[in-house]
C-alpha positions in Angstrom: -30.0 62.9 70.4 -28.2 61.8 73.3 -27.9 65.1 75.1 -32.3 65.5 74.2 -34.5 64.9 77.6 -38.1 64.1 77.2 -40.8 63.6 80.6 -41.9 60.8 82.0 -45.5 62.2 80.0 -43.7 62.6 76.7 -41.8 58.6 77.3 -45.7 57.7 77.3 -47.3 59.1 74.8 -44.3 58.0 72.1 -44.3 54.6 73.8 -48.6 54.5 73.0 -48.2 55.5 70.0 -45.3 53.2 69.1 -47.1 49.6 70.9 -50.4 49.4 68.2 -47.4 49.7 65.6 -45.5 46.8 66.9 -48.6 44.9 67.2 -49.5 45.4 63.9 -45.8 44.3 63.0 -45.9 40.8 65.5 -49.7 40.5 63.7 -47.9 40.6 60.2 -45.6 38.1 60.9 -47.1 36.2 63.6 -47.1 33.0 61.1 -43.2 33.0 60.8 -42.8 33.1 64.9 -39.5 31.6 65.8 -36.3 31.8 67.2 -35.0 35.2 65.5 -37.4 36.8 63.2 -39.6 40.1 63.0 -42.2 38.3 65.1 -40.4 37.5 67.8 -38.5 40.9 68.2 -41.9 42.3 68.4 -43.2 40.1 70.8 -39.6 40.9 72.7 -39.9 44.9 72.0 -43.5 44.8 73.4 -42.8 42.9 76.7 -39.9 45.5 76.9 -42.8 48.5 76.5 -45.3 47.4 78.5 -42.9 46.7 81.5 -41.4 50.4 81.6 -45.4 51.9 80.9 -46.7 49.3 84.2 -43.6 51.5 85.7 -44.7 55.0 84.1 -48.1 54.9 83.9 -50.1 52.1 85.0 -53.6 53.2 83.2 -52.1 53.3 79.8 -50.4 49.7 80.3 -53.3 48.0 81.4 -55.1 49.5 78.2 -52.0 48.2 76.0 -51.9 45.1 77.6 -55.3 44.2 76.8 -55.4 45.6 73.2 -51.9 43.0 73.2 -54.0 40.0 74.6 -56.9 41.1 72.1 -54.1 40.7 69.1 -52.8 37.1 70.6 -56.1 35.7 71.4 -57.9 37.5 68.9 -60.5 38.0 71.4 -61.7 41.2 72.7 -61.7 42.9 76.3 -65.0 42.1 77.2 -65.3 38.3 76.1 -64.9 36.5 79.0 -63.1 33.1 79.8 -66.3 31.5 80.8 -67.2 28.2 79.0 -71.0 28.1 79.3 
């Protein structure tokens, strides 16, 4: 494996595939979030991810990063922050 070479394009697709995963896993476990657990290397693989895709391919990140503030907030894209 260390001798395999993928493209930038390849790097993105695996990593978009691999982010809703790692969601779901944070999701799973959000109720033990601590110091060292599965939640918390989630939350730490995900910050990882969506740095390196902001670097690769900003369009993807910005639809990760709100599907990822969608699974902390549990609200959606299109709810606003406005408190009529």
């Amino acid at each position: 494996m260390a001798g395999t070479q993928i493209t930038v394009e390849e790097l993105a697709e695996f990593m978009q595939r691999q982010l809703p995963l790692t969601y779901n896993l944070f999701d799973e476990n959000r109720h033990e979030d601590s110091q060292v657990n599965t939640a918390s290397w989630a939350r730490g693989r995900i910050d990882a991810f969506l740095q390196i895709m902001a670097i690769i391919d900003k369009d993807r990140e910005a639809m990760l990063r709100a599907d990822w503030v969608r699974v902390v907030t549990g609200k959606g894209f299109m709810e606003g922050d406005d408190e009529a």
